[in-house]
C-alpha positions as CSV (number, residue, x, y, z in Angstrom):
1,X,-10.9,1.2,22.9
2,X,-7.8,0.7,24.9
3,X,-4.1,-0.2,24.3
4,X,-3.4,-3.8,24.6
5,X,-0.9,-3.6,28.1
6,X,0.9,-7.5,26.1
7,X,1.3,-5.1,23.2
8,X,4.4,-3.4,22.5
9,X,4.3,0.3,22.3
10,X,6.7,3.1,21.7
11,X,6.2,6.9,21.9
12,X,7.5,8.6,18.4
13,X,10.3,10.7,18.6
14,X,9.1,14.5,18.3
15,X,5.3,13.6,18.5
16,X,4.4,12.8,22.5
17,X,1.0,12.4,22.1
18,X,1.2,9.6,19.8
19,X,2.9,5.9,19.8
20,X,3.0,3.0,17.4
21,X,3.2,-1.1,18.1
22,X,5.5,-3.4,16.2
23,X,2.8,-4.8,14.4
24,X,2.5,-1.4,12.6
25,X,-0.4,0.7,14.3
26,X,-0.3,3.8,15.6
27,X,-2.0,5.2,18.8
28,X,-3.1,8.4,20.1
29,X,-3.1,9.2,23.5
30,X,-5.2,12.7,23.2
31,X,-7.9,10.3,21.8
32,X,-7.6,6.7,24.1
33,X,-7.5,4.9,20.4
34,X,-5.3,3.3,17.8
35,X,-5.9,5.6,14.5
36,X,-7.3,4.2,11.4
37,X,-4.7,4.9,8.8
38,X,-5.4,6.1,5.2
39,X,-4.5,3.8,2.3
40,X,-3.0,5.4,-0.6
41,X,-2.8,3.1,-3.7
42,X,0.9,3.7,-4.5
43,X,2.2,4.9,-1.1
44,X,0.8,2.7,1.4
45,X,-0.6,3.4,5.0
46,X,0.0,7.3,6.1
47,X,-1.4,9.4,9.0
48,X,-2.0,12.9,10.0
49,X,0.0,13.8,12.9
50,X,-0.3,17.3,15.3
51,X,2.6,19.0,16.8
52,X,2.6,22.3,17.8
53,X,-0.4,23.6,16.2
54,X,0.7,21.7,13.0
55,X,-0.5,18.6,11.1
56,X,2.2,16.7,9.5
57,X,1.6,14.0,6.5
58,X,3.8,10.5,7.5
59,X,4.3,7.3,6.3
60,X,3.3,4.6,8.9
61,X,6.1,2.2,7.9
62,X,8.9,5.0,8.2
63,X,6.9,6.1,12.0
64,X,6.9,2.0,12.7
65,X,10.6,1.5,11.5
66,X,12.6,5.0,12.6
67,X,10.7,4.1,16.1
68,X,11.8,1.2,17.0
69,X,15.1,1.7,15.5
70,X,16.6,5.4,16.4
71,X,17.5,5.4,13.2
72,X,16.5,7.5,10.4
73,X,17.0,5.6,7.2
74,X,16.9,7.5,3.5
75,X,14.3,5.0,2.6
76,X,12.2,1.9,4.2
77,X,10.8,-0.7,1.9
78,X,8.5,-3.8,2.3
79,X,10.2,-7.0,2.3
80,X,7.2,-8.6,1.5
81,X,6.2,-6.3,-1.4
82,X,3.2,-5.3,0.5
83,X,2.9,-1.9,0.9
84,X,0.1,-1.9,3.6
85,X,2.1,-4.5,6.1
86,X,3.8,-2.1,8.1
87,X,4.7,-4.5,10.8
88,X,8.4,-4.2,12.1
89,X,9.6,-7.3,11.1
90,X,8.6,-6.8,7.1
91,X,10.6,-3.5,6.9
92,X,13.7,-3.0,5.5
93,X,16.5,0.1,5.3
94,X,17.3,0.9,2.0
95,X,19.8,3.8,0.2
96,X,18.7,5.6,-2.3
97,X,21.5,4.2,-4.3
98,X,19.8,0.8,-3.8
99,X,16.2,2.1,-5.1
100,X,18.3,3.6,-8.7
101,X,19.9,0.2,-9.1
102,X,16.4,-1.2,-8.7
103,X,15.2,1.4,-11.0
104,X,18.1,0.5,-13.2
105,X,17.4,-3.4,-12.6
106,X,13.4,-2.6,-14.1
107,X,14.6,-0.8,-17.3
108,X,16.5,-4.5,-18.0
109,X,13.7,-6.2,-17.7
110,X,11.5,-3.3,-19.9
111,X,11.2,-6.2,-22.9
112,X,9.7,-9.2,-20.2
113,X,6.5,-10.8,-21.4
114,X,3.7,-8.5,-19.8
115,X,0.3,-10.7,-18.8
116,X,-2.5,-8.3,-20.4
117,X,-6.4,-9.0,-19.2
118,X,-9.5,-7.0,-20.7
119,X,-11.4,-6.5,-17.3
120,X,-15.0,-6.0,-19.8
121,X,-14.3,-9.4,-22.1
122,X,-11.4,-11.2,-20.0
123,X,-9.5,-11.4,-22.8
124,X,-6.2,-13.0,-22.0
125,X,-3.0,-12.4,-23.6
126,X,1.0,-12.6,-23.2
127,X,2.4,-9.3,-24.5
128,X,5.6,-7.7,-25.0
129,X,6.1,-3.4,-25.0
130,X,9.2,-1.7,-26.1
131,X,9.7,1.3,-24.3
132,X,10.1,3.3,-27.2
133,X,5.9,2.1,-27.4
134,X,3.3,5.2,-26.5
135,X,1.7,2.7,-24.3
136,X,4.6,1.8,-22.2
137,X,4.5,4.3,-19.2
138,X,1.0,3.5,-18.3
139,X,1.2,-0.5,-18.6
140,X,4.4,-0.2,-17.1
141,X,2.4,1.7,-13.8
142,X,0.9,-1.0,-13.5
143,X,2.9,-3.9,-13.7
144,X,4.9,-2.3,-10.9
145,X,1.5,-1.9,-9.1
146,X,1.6,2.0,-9.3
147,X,-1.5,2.2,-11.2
148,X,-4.2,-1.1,-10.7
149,X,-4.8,-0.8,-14.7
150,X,-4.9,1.5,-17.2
151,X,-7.1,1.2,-20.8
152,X,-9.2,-1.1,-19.5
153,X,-6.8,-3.9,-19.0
154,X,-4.7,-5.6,-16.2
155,X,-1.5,-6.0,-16.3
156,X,1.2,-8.0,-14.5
157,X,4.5,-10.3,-15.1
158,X,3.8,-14.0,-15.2
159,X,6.1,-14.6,-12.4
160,X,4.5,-12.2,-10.2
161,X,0.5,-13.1,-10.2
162,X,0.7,-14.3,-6.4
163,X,2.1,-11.1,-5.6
164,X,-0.6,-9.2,-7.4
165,X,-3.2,-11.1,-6.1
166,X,-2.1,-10.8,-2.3
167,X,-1.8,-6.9,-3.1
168,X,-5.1,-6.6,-3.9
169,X,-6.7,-9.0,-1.1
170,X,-5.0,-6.7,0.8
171,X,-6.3,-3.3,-0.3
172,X,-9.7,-5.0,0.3
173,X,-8.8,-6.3,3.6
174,X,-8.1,-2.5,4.5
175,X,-10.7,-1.2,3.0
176,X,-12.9,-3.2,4.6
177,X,-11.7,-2.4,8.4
178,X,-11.8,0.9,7.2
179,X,-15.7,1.2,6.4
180,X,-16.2,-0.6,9.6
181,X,-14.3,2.4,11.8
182,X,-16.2,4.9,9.2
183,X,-19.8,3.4,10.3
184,X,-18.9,3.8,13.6
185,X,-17.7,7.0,13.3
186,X,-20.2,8.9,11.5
187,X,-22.4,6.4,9.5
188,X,-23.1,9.7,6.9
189,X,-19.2,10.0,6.0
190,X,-19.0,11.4,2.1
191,X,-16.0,8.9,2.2
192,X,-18.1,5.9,2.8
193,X,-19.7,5.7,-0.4
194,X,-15.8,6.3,-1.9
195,X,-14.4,2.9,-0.6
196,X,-17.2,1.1,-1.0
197,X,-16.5,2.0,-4.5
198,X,-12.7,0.9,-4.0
199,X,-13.6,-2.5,-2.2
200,X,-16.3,-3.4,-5.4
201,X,-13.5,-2.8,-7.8
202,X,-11.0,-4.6,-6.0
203,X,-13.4,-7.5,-5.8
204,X,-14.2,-7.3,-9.4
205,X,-10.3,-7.4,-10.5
206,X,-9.6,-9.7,-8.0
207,X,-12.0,-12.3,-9.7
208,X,-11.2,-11.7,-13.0
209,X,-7.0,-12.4,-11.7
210,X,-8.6,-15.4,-9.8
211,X,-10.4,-16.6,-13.1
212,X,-7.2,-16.6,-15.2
213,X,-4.9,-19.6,-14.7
């Protein structure tokens, strides 16, 4: 595989063997190839990056973003809410002042009416945790997509089903590209068998969301 020369490419800052593109990939110039990212369920896209000798842990978004930008923000969120759109256009700068008001904004809304579905029955119900409730952390995990679900259930606010649904067709999206690099790669990798896992699950939840009006 070779860069795309209509592509637009910039070499990171303190890593000169590697680039990313404004759509939000990154390349590697030791290898001739665009790496496959690894998809963590609350963190979004990272990558492993040498320098020196060393292997570093980054976020792709904050690689994409800091980049293009010069800048080096205390945080970089998602305008779109998904975490695994890393293209240039979707991020935003945010303070970490910003992320405790948001925090502060969540704890307001800590009463809403909670969506609950049993993923074995499909039992639908509108619910409503106080915090002070055992149960709240977890379902609250999840409703901020943190967790996918937690005792069984799904959870989600009424107002944000198109959001959770998208998430998810997401996760399978990149899952799927994923398993198609890993076949390539080494059709024995112990990880295939591990997203194949995460892809049927997806699925399974993303039916049962589908099935619900």
């Amino acid at each position: 595989m070779t860069a795309d020369k209509k592509v637009e490419m910039k070499r990171i800052p303190d890593y000169p063997n590697y680039a990313v593109t404004k759509d939000g990939r990154v390349w590697s110039y030791n290898k001739s190839k665009f790496m496959s990212p690894y998809a963590r369920n609350k963190h979004g896209n990272i990558v492993y990056l040498w320098n020196g000798g060393i292997k570093f842990c980054k976020y792709v978004r904050r690689l994409v973003f800091e980049t293009f930008t010069d800048t080096i923000p205390e945080c970089v969120i998602h305008e779109d809410g998904n975490i695994f759109n890393d293209n240039f256009e979707n991020l935003k700068p945010i303070s970490r002042s910003e992320v405790s008001r948001n925090v502060l904004k969540q704890r307001e809304y800590s009463t809403r009416r909670i969506c609950k579905i049993e993923i074995l029955t499909r039992k639908f119900e509108v619910i409503k945790v106080p915090v002070k409730d055992k149960s709240y952390t977890k379902i609250h995990q999840v409703v901020v997509r943190r967790a996918l679900s937690s005792g069984g259930c799904l959870y989600y606010y009424p107002d944000e089903k198109g959001e959770l649904v998208s998430e998810i067709k997401a996760h399978i999206y990149s899952n799927e590209l994923s398993l198609k690099r890993l076949f390539l790669q080494d059709k024995y990798s112990p990880f295939i068998p591990i997203i194949k896992k995460h892809i049927r699950v997806h699925k399974t939840y993303l039916e049962i969301l589908e099935s619900v009006l």
